[in-house]
LUMFIKE-724534 format. One record per residue (C-alpha): x, y, z. Coordinates in steps of 0.2 Angstrom, whole numbers, padded with zeros to 4 digits, always signed. Layout:
! LUMFIKE-724534
XYZ;...
***
This chain:
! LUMFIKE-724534
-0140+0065-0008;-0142+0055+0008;-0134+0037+0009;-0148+0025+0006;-0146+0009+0018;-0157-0001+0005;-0143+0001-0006;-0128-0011-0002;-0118-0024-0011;-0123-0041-0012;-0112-0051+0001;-0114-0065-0005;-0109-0062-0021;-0095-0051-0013;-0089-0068-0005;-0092-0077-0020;-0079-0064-0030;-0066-0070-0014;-0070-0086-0021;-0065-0078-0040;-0051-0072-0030;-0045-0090-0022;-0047-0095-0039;-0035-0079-0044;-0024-0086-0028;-0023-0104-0037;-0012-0091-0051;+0004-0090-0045;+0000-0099-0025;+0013-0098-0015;+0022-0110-0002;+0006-0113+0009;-0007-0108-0003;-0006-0088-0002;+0000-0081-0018;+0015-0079-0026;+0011-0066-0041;+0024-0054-0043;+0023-0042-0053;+0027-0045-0073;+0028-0063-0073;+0020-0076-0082;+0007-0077-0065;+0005-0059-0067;-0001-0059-0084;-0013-0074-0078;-0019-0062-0066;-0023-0047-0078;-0032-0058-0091;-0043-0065-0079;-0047-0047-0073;-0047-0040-0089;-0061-0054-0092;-0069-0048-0078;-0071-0032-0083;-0077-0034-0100;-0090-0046-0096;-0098-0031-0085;-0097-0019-0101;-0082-0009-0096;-0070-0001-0107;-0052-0008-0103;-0035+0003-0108;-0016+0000-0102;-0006+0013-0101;+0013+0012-0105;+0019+0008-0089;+0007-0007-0088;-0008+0002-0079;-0026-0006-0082;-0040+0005-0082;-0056-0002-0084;-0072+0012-0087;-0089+0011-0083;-0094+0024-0094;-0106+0038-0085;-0119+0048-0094;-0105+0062-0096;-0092+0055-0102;-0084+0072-0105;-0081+0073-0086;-0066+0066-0075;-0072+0049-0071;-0070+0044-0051;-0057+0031-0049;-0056+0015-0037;-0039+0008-0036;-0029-0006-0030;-0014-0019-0037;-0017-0038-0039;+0002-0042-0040;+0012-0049-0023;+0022-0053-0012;+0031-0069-0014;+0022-0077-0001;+0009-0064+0001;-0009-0065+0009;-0026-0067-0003;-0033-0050+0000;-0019-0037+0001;-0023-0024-0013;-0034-0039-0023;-0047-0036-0015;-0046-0016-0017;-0050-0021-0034;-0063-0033-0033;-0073-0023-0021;-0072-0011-0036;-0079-0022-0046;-0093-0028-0034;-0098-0007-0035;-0100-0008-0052;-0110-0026-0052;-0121-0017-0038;-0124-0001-0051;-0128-0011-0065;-0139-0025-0058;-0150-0010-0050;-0151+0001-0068;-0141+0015-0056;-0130+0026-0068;-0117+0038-0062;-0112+0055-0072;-0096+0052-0070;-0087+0036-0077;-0080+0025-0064;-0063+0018-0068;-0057+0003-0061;-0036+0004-0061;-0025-0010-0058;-0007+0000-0051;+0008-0011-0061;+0021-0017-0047;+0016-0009-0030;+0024-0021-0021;+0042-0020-0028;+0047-0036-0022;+0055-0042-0040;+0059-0024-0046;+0061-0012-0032;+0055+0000-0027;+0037+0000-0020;+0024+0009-0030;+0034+0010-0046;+0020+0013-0057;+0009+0024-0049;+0021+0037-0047;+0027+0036-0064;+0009+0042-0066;+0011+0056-0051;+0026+0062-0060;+0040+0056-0046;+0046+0044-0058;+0051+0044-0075;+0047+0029-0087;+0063+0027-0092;+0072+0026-0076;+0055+0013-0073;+0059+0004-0088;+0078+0001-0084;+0075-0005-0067;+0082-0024-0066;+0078-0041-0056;+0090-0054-0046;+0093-0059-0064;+0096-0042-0072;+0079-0042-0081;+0076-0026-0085;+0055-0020-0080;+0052-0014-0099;+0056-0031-0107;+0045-0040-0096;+0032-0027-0099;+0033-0030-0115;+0036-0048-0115;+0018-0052-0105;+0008-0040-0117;+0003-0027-0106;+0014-0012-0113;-0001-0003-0118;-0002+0012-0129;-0009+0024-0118;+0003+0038-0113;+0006+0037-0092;-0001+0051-0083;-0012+0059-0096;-0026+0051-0090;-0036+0065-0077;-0048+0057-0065;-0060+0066-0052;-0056+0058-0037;-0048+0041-0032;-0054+0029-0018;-0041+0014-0013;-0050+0002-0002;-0037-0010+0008;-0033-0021+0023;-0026-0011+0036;-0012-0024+0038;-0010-0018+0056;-0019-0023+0072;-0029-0007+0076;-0046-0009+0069;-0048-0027+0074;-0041-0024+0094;-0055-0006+0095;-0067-0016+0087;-0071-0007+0073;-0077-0009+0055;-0069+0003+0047;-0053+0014+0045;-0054+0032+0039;-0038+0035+0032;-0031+0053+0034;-0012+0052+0032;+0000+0039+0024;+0017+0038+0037;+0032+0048+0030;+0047+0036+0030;+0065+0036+0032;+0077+0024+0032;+0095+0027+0039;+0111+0015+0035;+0123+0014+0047;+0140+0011+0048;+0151+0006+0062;+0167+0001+0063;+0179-0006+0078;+0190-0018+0079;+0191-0037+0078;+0195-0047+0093;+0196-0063+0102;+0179-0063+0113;+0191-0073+0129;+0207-0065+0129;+0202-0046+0127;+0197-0034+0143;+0182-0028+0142;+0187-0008+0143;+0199-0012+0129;+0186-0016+0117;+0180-0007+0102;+0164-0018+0100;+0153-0013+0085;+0141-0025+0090;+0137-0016+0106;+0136+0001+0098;+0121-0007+0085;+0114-0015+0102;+0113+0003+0108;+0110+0013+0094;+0094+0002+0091;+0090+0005+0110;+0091+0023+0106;+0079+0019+0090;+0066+0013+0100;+0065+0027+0114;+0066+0041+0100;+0049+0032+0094;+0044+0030+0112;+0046+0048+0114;+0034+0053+0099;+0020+0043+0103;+0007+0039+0097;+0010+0039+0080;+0030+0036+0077;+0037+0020+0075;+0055+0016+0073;+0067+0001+0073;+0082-0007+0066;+0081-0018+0052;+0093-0025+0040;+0108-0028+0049;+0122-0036+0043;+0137-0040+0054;+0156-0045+0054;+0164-0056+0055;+0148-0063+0060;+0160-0077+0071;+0155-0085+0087;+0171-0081+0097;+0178-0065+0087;+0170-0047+0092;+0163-0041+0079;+0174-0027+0070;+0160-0021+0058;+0141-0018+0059;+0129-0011+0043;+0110-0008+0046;+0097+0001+0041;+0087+0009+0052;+0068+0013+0048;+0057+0029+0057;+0038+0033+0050;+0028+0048+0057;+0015+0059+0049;+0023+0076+0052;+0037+0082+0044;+0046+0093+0053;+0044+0081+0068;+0053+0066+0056;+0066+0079+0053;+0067+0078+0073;+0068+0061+0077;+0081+0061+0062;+0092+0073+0069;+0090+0067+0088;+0094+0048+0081;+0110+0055+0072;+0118+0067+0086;+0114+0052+0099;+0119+0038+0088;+0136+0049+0086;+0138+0051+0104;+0138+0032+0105;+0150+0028+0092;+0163+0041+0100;+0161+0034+0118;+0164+0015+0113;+0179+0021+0101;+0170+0018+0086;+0169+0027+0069;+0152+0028+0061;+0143+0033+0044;+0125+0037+0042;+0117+0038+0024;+0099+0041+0022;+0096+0029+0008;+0075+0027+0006;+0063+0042+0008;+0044+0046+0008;+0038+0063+0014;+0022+0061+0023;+0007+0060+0014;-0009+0069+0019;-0025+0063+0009;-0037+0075+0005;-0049+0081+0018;-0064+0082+0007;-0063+0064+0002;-0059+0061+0020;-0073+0071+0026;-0085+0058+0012;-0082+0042+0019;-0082+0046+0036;-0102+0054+0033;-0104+0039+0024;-0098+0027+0036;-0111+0036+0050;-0124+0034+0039;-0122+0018+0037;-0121+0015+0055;-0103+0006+0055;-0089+0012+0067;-0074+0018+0065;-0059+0027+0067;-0047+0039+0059;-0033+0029+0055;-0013+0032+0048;-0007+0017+0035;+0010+0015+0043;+0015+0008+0024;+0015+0015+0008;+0001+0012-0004;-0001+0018-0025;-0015+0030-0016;+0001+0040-0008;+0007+0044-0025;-0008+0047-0035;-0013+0059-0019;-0001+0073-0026;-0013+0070-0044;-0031+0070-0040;-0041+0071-0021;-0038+0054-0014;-0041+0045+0001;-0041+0027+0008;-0054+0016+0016;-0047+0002+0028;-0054-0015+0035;-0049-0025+0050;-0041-0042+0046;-0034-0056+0060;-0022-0050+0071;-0016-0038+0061;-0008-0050+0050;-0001-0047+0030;+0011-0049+0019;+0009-0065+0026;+0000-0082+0018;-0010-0085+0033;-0017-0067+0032;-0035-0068+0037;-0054-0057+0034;-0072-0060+0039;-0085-0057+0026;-0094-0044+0037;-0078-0032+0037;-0076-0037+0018;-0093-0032+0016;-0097-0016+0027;-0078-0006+0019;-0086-0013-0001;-0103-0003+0007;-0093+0011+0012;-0083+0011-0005;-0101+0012-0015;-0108+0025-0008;-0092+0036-0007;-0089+0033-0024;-0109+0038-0030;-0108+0051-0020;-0091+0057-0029;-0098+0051-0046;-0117+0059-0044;-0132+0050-0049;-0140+0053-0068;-0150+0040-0068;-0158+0026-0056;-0169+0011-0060;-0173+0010-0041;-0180+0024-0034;-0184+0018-0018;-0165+0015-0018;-0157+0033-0019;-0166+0047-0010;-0162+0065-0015;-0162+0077+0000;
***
């Protein structure tokens, strides 16, 4: 089947649903009008009914699985079959921007609007999916949901995860009403399209409308330990200090050059850093961080990690420091698969938009569910590269071209049965 460019999404009910979502934004806002919706509370459960009201006023079925999951089914005319899914997460940040991952699952929604309002009907269902908690920002980690449903996580260990106040994720469940009955992971979808905003500078610096997903970054994150010795900053000789600080100040030097080295797709820097005795005139005798690398290739992470650790070792032994080094966080590089790849860039041709082959430098639910059905992403430019962040900005035409993209590469997944416009959908 050939990509129809009479068939598109209505833009200006698409932006009209960004409307629904600055209404969804109003639920939970956050300190400059963002939105503060993490996930489980009471701003969360706001969220969910008012999707879940969506949903059923466009004739779609809606489950939640035990882990909180929504999954709302546009039955197709064989229902027997894996339905194709489009998924995405409407909770937050705690000051986070009005389109990360919400409008992944409004443009889902605008998909289905566009099927039904032109009699179009799929033989596969489509299955709208809400992840529970992809951001981790009240209970970590990231993406806690979604791979309880990829088997990387087992509900329980989910469940027992706490808050800053020692609330425990299954109560909260529980408490807002969305411990469904629905047992996680038994659900077997077809294929799985995430649509999202690249939440980097790329697409918007090249000029282009879309970004074609083909790996997720694998991630490690390093804490580091060094310890020297306290002393007055005026009174000791320079070659007689044991200076943590300095050897954090090099070692993130190093971090840097490693990345550098790797180009173009590592990254690599120093976050988290904690120093003591943090004290204007006293050098400092102790200094924890964590240091963060991301690259697409495994065995070239393992690399960087072992050209990090022998250099940050020769530091520590030069300056008379003793060091620890502790991998505490890690994600194995994600490659999506290329079939799905291969659809939305066809697609995206077809429809005459440009774009690029991209790598999310961040972890989304599609990483997980990947290792479960063929999944890919589909990325749009926002300003300056800019989420996680209130003033994170769009334009209706990138909103629109990705929910375009998005349509036809879920039709095309799902297969036509039926159509009500002809003229719409041309068989080859």
């Amino acid at each position: 089947m050939k990509t129809s460019a009479n068939l598109r999404i209505n833009g200006t009910r698409l932006w009209q649903s960004l409307e629904d979502l600055e209404d969804m934004a109003r639920v939970g806002p956050g300190v400059r009008g963002g939105c503060n919706r993490q996930a489980l509370t009471d701003e969360d459960k706001q969220g969910r009914d008012l999707f879940l009201s969506w949903c059923e006023a466009e004739g779609m079925s809606v489950s939640v699985d035990t882990m909180g999951n929504m999954f709302a089914t546009l039955t197709g005319s064989e229902p027997e079959l894996d339905a194709v899914a489009i998924g995405s997460h409407l909770d937050t940040q705690p000051t986070g921007g009005r389109y990360d991952g919400l409008l992944g699952v409004l443009a889902g929604l605008e998909v289905v609007r566009a099927l039904r309002e032109r009699g179009i009907r799929t033989r596969r269902s489509i299955t709208l999916v809400n992840w529970t908690n992809e951001e981790g920002t009240r209970f970590p980690p990231a993406m806690v949901s979604s791979g309880v449903f990829a088997g990387v996580h087992t509900q329980e260990w989910a469940y027992q995860i706490k808050d800053s106040r020692g609330i425990t994720f299954g109560a909260e469940l529980e408490r807002i009403g969305y411990m469904g009955t629905e047992s996680v992971g038994q659900r077997r979808f077809h294929a799985m399209f995430e649509y999202y905003i690249e939440q980097g500078p790329i697409l918007e610096a090249g000029n282009r409308d879309i970004g074609v997903v083909t790996h997720g970054q694998g991630l490690r994150w390093i804490e580091v330990a060094l310890t020297g010795k306290e002393a007055h900053t005026g009174s000791t000789p320079m070659n007689m200090r044991a200076n943590a600080g300095l050897g954090m100040a090099q070692i993130t030097s190093t971090v840097h050059q490693v990345a550098m080295d790797h180009q173009p797709d590592a990254v690599g820097a120093v976050g988290h850093v904690e120093i003591f005795p943090n004290s204007r005139n006293v050098i400092p005798g102790q200094c924890i961080f964590t240091i963060d690398i991301r690259l697409p290739d495994q065995a070239t992470l393992d690399a960087m990690t072992a050209r990090i650790e022998d250099e940050a070792g020769a530091i520590a032994a030069t300056l008379g420091l003793t060091i620890e080094m502790e991998t505490v966080g890690y994600f194995a590089p994600v490659t999506f698969d290329p079939d799905c790849v291969n659809l939305v860039r066809s697609v995206t041709e077809e429809l005459g938009l440009s774009h690029q082959d991209i790598i999310s430098g961040v972890g989304h639910d599609a990483c997980w569910v990947n290792r479960v059905p063929p999944t890919t992403m589909i990325m749009y430019p926002c300003v300056d590269g800019l989420s996680h962040n209130e003033d994170e900005r769009i334009t209706l035409e990138w909103a629109a071209a990705g929910n375009d993209v998005l349509l036809h590469s879920v039709i095309r997944m799902a297969e036509v049965s039926h159509q009500g416009h002809a003229a719409e959908l041309k068989q080859e």
